[in-house]
Structure formats: C-alpha cells, structure tokens
C-alpha positions in Angstrom: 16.9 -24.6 22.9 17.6 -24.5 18.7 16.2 -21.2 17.6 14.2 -20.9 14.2 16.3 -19.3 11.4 14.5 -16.8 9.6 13.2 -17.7 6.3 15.0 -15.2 4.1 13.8 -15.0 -0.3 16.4 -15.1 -2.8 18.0 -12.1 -3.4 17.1 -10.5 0.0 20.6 -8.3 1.7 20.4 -8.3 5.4 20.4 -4.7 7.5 24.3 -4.8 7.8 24.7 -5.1 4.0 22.5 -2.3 3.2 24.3 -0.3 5.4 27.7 -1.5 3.8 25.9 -0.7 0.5 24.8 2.2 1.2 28.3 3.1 2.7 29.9 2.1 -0.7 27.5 4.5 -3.0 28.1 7.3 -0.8 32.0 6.9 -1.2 31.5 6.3 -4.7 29.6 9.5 -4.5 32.2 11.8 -3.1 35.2 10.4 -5.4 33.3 11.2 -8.4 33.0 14.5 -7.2 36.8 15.4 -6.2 38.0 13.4 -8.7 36.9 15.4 -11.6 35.9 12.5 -14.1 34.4 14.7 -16.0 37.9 15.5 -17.6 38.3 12.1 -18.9 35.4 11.4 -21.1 36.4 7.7 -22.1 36.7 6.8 -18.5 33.6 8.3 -17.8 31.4 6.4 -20.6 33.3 3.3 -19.6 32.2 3.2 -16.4 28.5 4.1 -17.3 28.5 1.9 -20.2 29.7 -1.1 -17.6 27.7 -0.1 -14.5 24.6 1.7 -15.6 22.4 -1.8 -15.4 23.5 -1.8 -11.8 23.1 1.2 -10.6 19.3 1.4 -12.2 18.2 -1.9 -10.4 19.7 -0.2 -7.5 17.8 2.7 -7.5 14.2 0.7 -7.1 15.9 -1.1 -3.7 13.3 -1.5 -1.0 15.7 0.4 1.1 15.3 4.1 0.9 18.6 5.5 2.0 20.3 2.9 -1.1 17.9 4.7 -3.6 19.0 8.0 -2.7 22.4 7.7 -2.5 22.2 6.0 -6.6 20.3 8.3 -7.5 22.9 10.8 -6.2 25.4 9.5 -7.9 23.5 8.5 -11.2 22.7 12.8 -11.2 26.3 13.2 -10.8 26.9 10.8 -13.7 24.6 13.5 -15.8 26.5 16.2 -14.3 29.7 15.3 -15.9 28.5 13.9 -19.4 26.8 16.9 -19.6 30.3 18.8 -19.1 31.8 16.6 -21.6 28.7 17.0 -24.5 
C-alpha cells in the first residue's frame, strides 16, 4: 500500500524543525544574557548588523512559540545597545 506524501509549499519547516528552531533561539537567548555582550559594542553591532534581517522575518513565523522566543532575544538585543548608547 504506497501512502500519499503530503504536498508541502516552498519554504514550509516541518513540526521537528520548529522545535529545533525554537530550541536554537532560546539558547541564543540565554548566552546573550550570561555572556554580557553588552561590554563589547563592536561585537554586538556586528552581530545585529549581520542577523537583524533574519531575526525580523522570524518574528512574523506562523509558529507562535518561534515569534516569541525572537522577539525575546531581539528585546535583549535593545537591552544591550541601549547599555552601550
């Protein structure tokens, strides 16, 4: 019995790499925190100057928990530049 394969649109992420996505961000997350990037302004601005694109198209995913967790880490992008200004 050959079972159907799911048509699946460009650009669609299955349920296990959301997860795996969402896994990443929130890791992301809490070494930004402990790090302290906020001490090294050219790091910091390097990595938003490089990443920022990303991280904005990722926080209008269809998945709600992958919007959250950018937006955490976008605020705690803010956080730090706002140290640094």
């Amino acid at each position: 019995m050959a079972k159907k394969k799911a048509q699946v649109k460009k650009g669609d992420v299955c349920e296990e790499d959301n997860r795996v996505i969402e896994l990443v961000l929130k890791g992301v997350n809490v070494l930004l925190v402990k790090s302290g990037m906020s001490s090294d302004p050219e790091q910091l601005t390097s990595v938003l100057t490089n990443d920022i694109d990303i991280l904005f198209k990722l926080s209008h995913h269809n998945i709600f928990r992958i919007a959250v967790q950018t937006l955490k880490l976008l605020f705690q992008f803010v956080k730090a530049s706002a140290h640094i200004n």
